[in-house]
N, C-alpha and C positions, 0 to 999 in steps of 0.2 A: 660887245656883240652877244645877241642869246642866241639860245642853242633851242632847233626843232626837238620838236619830243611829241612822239607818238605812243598812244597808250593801245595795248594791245590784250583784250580781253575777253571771254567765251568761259563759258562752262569745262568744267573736267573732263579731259579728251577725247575735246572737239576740236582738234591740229596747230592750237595756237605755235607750239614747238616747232612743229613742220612748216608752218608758214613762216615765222622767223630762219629757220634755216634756208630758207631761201631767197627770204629777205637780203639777209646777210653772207651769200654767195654773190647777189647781183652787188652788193654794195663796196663788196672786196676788190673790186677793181677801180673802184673811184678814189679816189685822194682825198676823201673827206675825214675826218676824225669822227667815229664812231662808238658810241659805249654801251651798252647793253644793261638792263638791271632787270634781274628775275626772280620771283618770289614763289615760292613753294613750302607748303605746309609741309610738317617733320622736320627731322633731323638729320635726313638723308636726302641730300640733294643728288635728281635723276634728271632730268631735262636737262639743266644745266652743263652735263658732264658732256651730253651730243653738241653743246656748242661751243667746245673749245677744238682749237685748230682754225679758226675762220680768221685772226689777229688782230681780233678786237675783243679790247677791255671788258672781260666780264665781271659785276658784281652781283654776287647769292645773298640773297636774301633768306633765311632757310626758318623753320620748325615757326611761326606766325604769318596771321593774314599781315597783306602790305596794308591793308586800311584800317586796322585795329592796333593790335600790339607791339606791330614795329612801325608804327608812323618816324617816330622819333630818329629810329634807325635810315630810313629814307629820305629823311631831309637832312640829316646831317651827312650823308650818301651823296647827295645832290650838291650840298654844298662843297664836299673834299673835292666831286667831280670838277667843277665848275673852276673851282680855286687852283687843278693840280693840272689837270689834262685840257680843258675849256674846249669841249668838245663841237662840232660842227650840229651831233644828231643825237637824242637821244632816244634807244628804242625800251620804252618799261613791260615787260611782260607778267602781267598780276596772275597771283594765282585764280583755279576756278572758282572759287569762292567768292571773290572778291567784288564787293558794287561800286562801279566806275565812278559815282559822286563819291564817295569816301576813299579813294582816292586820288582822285581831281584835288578834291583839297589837301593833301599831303603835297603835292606838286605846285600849290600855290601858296608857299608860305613867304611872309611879307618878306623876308630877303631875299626872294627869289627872284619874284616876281616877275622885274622887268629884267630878268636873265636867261628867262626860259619862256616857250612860247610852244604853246602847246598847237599842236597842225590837225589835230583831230584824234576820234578813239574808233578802233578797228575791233569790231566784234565778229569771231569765230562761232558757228552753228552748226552743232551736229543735228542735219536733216536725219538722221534715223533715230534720232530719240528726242526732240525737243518738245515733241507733242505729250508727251510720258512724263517730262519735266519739268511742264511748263500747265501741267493740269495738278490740281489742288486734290486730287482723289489719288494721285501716287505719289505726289511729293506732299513736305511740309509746306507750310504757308511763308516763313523765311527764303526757305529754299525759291519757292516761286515767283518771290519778289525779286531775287537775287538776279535768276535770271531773265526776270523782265525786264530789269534794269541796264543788265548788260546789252539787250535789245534796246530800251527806249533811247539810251546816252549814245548810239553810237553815230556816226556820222558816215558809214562804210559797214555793211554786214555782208560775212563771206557764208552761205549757206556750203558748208564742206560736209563731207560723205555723202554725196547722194547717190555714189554709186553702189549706197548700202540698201536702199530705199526704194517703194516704188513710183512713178511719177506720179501719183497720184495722193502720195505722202507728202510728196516733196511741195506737188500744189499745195496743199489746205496748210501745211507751215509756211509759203510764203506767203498764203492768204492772211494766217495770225501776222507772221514778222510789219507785213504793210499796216495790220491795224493796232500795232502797239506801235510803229515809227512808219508813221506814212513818206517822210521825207527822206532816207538813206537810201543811197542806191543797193539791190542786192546782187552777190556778182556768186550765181552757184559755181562748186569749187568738187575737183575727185583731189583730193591729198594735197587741199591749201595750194593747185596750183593757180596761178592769177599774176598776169602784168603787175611789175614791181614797182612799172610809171604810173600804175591805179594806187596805190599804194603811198607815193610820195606825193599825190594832186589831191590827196582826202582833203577836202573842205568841208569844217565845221559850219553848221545849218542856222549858228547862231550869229551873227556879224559881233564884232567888235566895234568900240570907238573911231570914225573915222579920221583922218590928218584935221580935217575942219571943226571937229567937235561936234559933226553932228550925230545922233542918236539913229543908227539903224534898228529896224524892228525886226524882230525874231520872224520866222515861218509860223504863222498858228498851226496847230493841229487840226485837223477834221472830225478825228476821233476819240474821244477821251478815255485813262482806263479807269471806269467804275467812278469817275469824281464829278462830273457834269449830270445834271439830271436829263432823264430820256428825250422831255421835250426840249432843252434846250440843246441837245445833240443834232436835235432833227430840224432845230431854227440853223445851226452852225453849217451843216449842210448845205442848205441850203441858200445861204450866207444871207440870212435876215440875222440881227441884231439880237443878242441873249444876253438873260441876266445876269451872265456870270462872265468874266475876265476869259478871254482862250486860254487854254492848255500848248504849254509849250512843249517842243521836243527834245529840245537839248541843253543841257546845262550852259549858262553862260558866267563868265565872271569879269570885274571891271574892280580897278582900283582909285584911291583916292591919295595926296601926297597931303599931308597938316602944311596949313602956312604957319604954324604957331600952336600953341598951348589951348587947350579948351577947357569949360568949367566943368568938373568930373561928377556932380549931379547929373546936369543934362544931358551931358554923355552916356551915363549909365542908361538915364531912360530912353534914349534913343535907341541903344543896343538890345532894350528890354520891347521897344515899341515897334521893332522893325517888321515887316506885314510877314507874312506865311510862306509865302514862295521864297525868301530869302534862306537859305538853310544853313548857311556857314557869314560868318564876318569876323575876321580878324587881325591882329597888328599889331603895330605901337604907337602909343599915344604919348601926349605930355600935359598935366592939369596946370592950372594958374596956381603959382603958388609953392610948388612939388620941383624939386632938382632932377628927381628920378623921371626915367623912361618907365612907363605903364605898359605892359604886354597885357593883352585883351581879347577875349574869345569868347564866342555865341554862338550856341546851338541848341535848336527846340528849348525856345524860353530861356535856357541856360545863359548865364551871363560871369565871364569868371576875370578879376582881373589882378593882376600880381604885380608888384614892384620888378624891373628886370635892372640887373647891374649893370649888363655891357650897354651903355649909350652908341654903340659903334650902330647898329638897325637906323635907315630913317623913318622917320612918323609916318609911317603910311598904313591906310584901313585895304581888304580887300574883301568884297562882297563875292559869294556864290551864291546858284540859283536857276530860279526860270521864269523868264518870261518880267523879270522885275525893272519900274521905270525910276531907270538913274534917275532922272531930275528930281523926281519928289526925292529918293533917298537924298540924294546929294545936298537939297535946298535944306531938310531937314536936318542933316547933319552941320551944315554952316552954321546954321543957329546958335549952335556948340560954344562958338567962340566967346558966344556975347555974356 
């Protein structure tokens, strides 16, 4: 059985904390097995100290980002979880730093995979300063990516404090929030308060594989940021035909299971050739010829692959992304075999 997992992400105190604490007062009366994993930069963990007493399993994550330097730390987190408690739910709350695709992929490492099932990613917004941090003349150009990202990936955005703000703040930021994520619903919020049943019905904007194997199609976007040229924004509007692919909103990812051994040439160049929107692909493999299990990872051109000792993993690829058409990957990859 996998376990739900909700990712939970916003800028530096914008109430991710306070919505969780609430979270986990409504959930304290349910019978479900619950665990909690929170990450905060230093070496002094503060948030995490307001959520104990609720009696569920907390793990700190402490002094690194969860999508950089403690990856390692978090899936091996993931797996103790999985292996010791096999929990019903699990709630991640990343530090404000953090961009939701680089940890998405920490969440979908190929033993994971089909054990966790991620329900959607919930972005926290402080309406009194996102306008301040989400303009390129008071923040860094990192910074601003960072949290646009945590806007574009979310599937649920809570615009909290706007009881700091005037209405009129609060407009021209929901007016950005809809043109960086046309599709998430936004639910304005005074101290992260919001239905906890909005909270457990988040639905991600990207479909998955359906029982029949057919290919559901993402939502296009309407509006691109900065990557579409003008006239073809104003074809997409208007839903005449552009030269370029739509712009999607939400990361998807899909996995693949090996029937067998592939040839490790053409492997590599497929891992080398995979189109642009692909941004993560990784696993275990096995070549013709080799005893050993191959662990294998790609990112931006990067292609890296290493002998792994435990044969215990099975051979499976897992693709992230947006907007990417399984069948060509997937037919491209069959190839592999021959």
């Amino acid at each position: 059985m996998s376990a739900e997992v909700y990712l939970l992400t916003g800028y530096l105190g914008s109430g991710k904390t306070t919505l969780l604490q609430k979270w986990l007062t409504h959930l304290r009366i349910t019978d479900q097995k619950v665990v909690v994993l929170m990450n905060e930069m230093g070496e002094e963990d503060i948030d995490g100290e307001q959520l104990q007493g609720f009696g569920f399993p907390v793990k700190k994550m402490l002094d690194g980002c969860i999508c950089c330097s403690i990856k390692g730390e978090l899936t091996e987190g993931l797996k103790d979880i999985m292996n010791t408690i096999a929990p019903d739910r699990i709630l991640i709350e990343t530090t404000g730093v953090a961009d939701p695709l680089d940890v998405i992929d920490t969440i979908t490492h190929p033993e994971l995979y089909d054990r966790l099932e991620l329900k959607g990613t919930i972005s926290v917004v402080d309406a009194s300063r996102f306008l301040d941090l989400n303009s390129r003349f008071s923040s860094t150009a990192t910074l601003v990516k960072t949290i646009r990202n945590q806007v574009r990936y979310a599937d649920l955005l809570l615009l909290n404090k706007t009881d700091l703000t005037s209405p009129d703040v609060i407009e021209r930021v929901r007016q950005k929030l809809s043109e960086i994520n046309p599709t998430a619903p936004i639910h304005a919020t005074v101290q992260a308060k919001i239905e906890v049943s909005r909270l457990l019905s988040v639905k991600r904007t990207v479909h998955e594989r359906s029982p029949g194997n057919e290919i559901s199609r993402p939502i296009a976007v309407q509006k691109s940021i900065g990557r579409m040229p003008t006239m073809d924004r104003l074809k997409q509007s208007l839903g005449l035909k552009t030269s370029q692919p739509s712009l999607y909103n939400s990361i998807e990812t899909f996995s693949y299971v090996f029937t067998g051994p592939v040839d490790a040439k053409k492997f590599e160049d497929f891992l080398y050739d995979l189109p642009k929107n692909v941004y993560r692909a990784k696993g275990y493999v096995q070549f013709h010829g080799k005893p050993e299990l191959i662990s294998f990872q790609h990112t931006d051109n990067q292609v890296l692959l290493f002998p792994f000792e435990n044969f215990g993993p099975k051979m499976v690829a897992v693709f992230i992304g947006e907007g990417m058409d399984r069948e060509i990957i997937l037919n491209d990859l069959i190839k592999c075999y021959g």
